[in-house]
C-alpha positions as CSV (number, residue, x, y, z in Angstrom):
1,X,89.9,110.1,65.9
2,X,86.2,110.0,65.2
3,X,84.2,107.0,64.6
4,X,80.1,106.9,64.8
5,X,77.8,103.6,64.6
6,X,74.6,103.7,63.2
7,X,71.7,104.3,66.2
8,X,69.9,100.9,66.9
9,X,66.6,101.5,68.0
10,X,66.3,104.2,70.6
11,X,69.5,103.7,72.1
12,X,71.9,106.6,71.5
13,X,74.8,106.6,68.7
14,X,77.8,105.1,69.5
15,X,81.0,108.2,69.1
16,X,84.7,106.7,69.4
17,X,86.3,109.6,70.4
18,X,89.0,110.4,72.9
19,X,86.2,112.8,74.6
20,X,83.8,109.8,75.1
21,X,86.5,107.2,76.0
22,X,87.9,109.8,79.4
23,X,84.0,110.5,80.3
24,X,82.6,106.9,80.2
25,X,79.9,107.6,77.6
26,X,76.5,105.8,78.3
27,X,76.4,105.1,74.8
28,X,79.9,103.4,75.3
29,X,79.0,101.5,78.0
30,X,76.1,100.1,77.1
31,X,77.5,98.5,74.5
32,X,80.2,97.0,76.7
33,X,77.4,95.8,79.3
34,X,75.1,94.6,76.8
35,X,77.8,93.2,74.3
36,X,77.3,94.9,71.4
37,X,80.0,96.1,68.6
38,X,82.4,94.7,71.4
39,X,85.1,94.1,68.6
40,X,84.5,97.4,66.8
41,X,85.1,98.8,70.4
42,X,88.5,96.7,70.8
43,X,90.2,97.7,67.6
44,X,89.5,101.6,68.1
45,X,91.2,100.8,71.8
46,X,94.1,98.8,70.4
47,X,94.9,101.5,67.8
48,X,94.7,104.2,70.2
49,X,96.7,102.7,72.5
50,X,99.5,101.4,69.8
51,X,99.7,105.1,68.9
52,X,99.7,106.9,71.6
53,X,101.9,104.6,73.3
54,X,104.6,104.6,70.2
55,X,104.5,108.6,70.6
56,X,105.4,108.2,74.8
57,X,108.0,105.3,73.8
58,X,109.5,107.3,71.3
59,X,110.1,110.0,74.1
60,X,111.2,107.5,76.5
61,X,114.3,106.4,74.7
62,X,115.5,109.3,73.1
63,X,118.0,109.9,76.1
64,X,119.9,107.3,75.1
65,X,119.7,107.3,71.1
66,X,117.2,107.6,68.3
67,X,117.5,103.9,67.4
68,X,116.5,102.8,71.3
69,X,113.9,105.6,70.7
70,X,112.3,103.7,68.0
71,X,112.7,100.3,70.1
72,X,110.6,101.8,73.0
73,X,108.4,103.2,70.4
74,X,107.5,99.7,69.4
75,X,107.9,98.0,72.8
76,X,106.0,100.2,75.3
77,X,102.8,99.7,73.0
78,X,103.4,96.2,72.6
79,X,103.9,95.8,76.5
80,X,100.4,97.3,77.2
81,X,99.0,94.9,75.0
82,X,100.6,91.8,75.9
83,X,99.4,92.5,79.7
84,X,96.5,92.7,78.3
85,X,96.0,89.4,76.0
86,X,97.8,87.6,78.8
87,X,95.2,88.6,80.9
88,X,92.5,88.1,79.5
89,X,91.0,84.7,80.0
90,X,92.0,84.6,83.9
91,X,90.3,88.1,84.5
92,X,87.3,86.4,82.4
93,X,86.6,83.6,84.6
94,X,87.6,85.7,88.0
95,X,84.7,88.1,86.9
96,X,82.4,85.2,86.4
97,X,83.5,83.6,89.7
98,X,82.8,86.8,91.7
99,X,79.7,87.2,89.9
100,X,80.0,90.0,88.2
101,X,78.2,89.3,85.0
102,X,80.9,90.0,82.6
103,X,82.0,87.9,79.9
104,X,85.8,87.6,78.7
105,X,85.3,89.8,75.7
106,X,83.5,92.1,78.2
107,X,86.5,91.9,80.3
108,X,88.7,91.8,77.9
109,X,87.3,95.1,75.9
110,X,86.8,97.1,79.8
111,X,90.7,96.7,80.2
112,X,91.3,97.7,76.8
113,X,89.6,100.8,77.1
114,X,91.1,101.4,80.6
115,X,94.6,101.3,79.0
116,X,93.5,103.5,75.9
117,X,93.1,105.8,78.8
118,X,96.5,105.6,80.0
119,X,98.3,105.9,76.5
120,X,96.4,108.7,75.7
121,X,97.6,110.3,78.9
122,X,100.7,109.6,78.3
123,X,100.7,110.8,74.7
124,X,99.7,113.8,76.7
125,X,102.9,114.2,79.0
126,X,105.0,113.3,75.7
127,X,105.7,116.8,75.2
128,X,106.8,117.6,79.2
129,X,108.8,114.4,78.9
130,X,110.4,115.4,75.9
131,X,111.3,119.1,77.1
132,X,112.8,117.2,79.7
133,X,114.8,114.9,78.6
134,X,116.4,117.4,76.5
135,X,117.3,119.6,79.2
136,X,119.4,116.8,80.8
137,X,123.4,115.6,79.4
138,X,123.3,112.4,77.4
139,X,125.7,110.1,76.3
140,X,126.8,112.3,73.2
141,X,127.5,115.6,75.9
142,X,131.3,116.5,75.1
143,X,132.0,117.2,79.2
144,X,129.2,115.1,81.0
145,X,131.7,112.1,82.8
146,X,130.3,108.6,82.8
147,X,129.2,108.7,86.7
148,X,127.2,111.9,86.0
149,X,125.8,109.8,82.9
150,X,124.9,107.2,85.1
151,X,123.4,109.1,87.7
152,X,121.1,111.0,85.0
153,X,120.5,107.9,83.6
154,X,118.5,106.8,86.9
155,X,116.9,110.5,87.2
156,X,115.5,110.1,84.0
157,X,114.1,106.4,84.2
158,X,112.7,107.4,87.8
159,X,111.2,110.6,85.9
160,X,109.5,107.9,83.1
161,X,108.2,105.7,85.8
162,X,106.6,108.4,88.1
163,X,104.8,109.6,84.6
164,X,103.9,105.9,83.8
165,X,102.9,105.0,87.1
166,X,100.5,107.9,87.7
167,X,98.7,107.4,83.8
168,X,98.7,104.1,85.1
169,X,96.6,105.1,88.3
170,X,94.3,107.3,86.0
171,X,93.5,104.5,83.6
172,X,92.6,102.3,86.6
173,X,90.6,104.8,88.0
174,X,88.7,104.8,84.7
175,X,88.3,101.0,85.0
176,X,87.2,101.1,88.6
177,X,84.4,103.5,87.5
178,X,83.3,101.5,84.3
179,X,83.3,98.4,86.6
180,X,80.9,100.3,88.6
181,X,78.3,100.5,86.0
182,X,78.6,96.8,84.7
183,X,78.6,94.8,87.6
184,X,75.4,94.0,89.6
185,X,76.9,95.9,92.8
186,X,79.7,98.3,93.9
187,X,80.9,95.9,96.2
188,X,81.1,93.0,93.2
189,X,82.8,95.4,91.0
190,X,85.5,96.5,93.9
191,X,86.1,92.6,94.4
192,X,87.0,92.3,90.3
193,X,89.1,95.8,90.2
194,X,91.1,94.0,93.0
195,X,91.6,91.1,91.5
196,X,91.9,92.1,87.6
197,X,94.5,94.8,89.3
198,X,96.8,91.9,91.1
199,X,96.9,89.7,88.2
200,X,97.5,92.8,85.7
201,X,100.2,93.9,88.1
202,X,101.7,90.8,88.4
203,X,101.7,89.8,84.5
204,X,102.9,93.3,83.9
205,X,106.0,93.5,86.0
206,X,107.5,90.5,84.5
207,X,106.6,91.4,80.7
208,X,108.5,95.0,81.4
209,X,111.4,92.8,82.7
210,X,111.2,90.5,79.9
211,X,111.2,93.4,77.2
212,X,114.0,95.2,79.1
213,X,115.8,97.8,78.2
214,X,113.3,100.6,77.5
215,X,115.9,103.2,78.3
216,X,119.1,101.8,78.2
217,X,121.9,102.1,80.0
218,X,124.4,104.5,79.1
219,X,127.3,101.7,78.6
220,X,125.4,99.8,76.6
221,X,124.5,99.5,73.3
222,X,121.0,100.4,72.4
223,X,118.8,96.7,71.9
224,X,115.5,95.4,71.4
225,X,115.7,93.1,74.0
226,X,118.7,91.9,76.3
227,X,119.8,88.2,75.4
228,X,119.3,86.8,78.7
229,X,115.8,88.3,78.7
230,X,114.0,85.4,79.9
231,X,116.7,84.7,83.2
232,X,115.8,85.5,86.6
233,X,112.1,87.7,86.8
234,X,111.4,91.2,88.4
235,X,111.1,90.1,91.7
236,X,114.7,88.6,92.2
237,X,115.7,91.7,91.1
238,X,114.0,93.6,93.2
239,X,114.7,91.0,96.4
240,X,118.3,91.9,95.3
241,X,118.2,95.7,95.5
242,X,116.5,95.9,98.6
243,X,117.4,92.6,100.5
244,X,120.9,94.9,101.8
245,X,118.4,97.7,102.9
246,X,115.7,96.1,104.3
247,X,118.9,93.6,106.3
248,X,118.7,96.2,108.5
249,X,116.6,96.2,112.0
250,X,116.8,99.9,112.2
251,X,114.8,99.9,109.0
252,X,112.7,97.2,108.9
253,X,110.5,97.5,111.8
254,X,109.6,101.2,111.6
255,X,108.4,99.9,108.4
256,X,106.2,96.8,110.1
257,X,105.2,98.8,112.4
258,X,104.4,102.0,109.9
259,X,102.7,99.4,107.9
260,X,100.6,98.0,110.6
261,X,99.1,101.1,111.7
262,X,97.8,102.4,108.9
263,X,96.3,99.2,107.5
264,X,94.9,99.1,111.2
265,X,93.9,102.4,110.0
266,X,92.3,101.8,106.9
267,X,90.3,98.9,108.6
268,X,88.7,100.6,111.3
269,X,88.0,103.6,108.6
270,X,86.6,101.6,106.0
271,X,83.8,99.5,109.3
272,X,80.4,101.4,109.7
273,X,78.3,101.4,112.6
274,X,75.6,99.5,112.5
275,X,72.7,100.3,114.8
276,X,71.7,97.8,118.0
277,X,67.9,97.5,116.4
278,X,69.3,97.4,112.9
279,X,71.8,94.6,114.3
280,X,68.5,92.9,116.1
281,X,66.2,93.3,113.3
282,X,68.8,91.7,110.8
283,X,69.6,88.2,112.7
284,X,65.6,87.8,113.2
285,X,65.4,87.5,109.6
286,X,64.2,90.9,109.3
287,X,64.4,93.2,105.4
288,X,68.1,94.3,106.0
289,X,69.2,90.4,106.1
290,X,69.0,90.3,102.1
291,X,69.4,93.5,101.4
292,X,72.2,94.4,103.3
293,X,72.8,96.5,106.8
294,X,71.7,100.0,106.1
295,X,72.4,103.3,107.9
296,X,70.1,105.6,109.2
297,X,70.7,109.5,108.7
């Protein structure tokens, strides 16, 4: 997919093309920074990421039967791009409220292109996951009984979300480093990527619940959408699976205390030092009190 804008000026042609969208382009995002062709930019993402998400989906529910194939062909799509319309005016005004100096369409067009990213990654694995979801027993195998169905069943959804999850990394990744190179500092752009990534995560988990089944279960009949979609939300569910597990002391506070340490961890890696005359120099009012603490070599 190839698409080139006219050159304005000196500045350099805009080229939609997969190629540009993984490598960040300049071209690409100075038009993001500076506003321009911003919904020329959002309709190439949207149809890049409608198609190469159809071609994962497809994959996705072919285990269980070529018609919940072609309802996760239209689903998983429509899942990326509901997390992101939902989005899209909180992770607006958050930017504006950390500073950042992006717009919502700015916002809105950055997360766009960061989830092109991950549909086109997974368009990528489609083949792999294809190969092997035909190398497993599905419903229609003449000798497979139904607790080896239902065991493959959860192989193959855990297989989907380990491929989803790491696109999903990439594609942040991608938005981390655009940030980068729109906001007025590195720190400024880390504090959106967190918080565009907790209210992404959040929206998104319950949407995927809502749109449920992608896969379906091998008892059931292949849907679009369960009737009781809208009761309970993802987190009950997930309180329910591992409320039992996490019951146990044995189990629990290894994982405190695991958890503890290496946030302790992460916290004392992440401090620098700062030097006693640096330290002195910067409470009397000194350069580094604007500009920041710097380190010497």
């Amino acid at each position: 997919m190839l698409a080139t804008a006219p050159p304005r000026g000196d500045a350099a042609p805009l080229e939609l093309t997969v190629a540009a969208l993984c490598r960040l382009d300049e071209a690409l995002v100075a038009r993001v920074r500076e506003g321009r062709e911003l919904t020329r930019i959002a309709l190439w993402a949207v149809t890049l990421t409608v198609g190469c998400g159809a071609l994962y989906g497809f994959v996705f529910g072919l285990w269980r039967a070529p018609e919940q194939a072609l309802y996760a062909a239209v689903k998983l799509p429509l899942l990326l791009l509901l997390i992101v319309a939902a989005s899209a005016v909180i992770n607006g005004f958050l930017a504006l409220l950390l500073r950042a100096r992006i717009g919502v369409m700015q916002g809105l067009v950055a997360i766009l292109l960061s989830m092109s990213v991950a549909a086109v990654m997974l368009a990528a694995f489609a083949p792999v996951a294809l190969l092997f979801v035909c190398g497993v027993p599905g419903p229609g195998h003449p000798t497979a009984t139904p607790a080896e169905l239902y065991r493959t069943a959860e192989y193959v959804l855990l297989f989907h979300t380990v491929v989803i999850g790491a696109c999903g990394v990439a594609g942040n990744l991608r938005l981390l480093r655009l940030l980068d190179r729109l906001a007025p500092a590195p720190g400024i752009a880390r504090r959106v990527f967190g918080s565009w990534l907790l209210v992404d995560g959040l929206v998104g988990t319950q949407l995927s619940w809502i749109l449920r089944p992608f896969l379906c279960k091998p008892t059931l009949e292949p849907e679009f959408v369960r009737k009781d979609a809208l009761a309970g939300n993802f987190f009950e569910e997930l309180a329910r699976i591992l409320g039992p597990w996490l019951a146990k002391p044995e189990v629990v506070w290894p994982v405190l205390v695991g958890g503890g340490v290496l946030v302790a961890v992460a916290v004392i890696l992440k401090r620098k030092p700062v030097l006693l005359e640096e330290s002195t120099t910067a409470r009397a009012g000194g350069p580094y009190r604007s500009a920041g603490l710097q380190r010497r070599p």
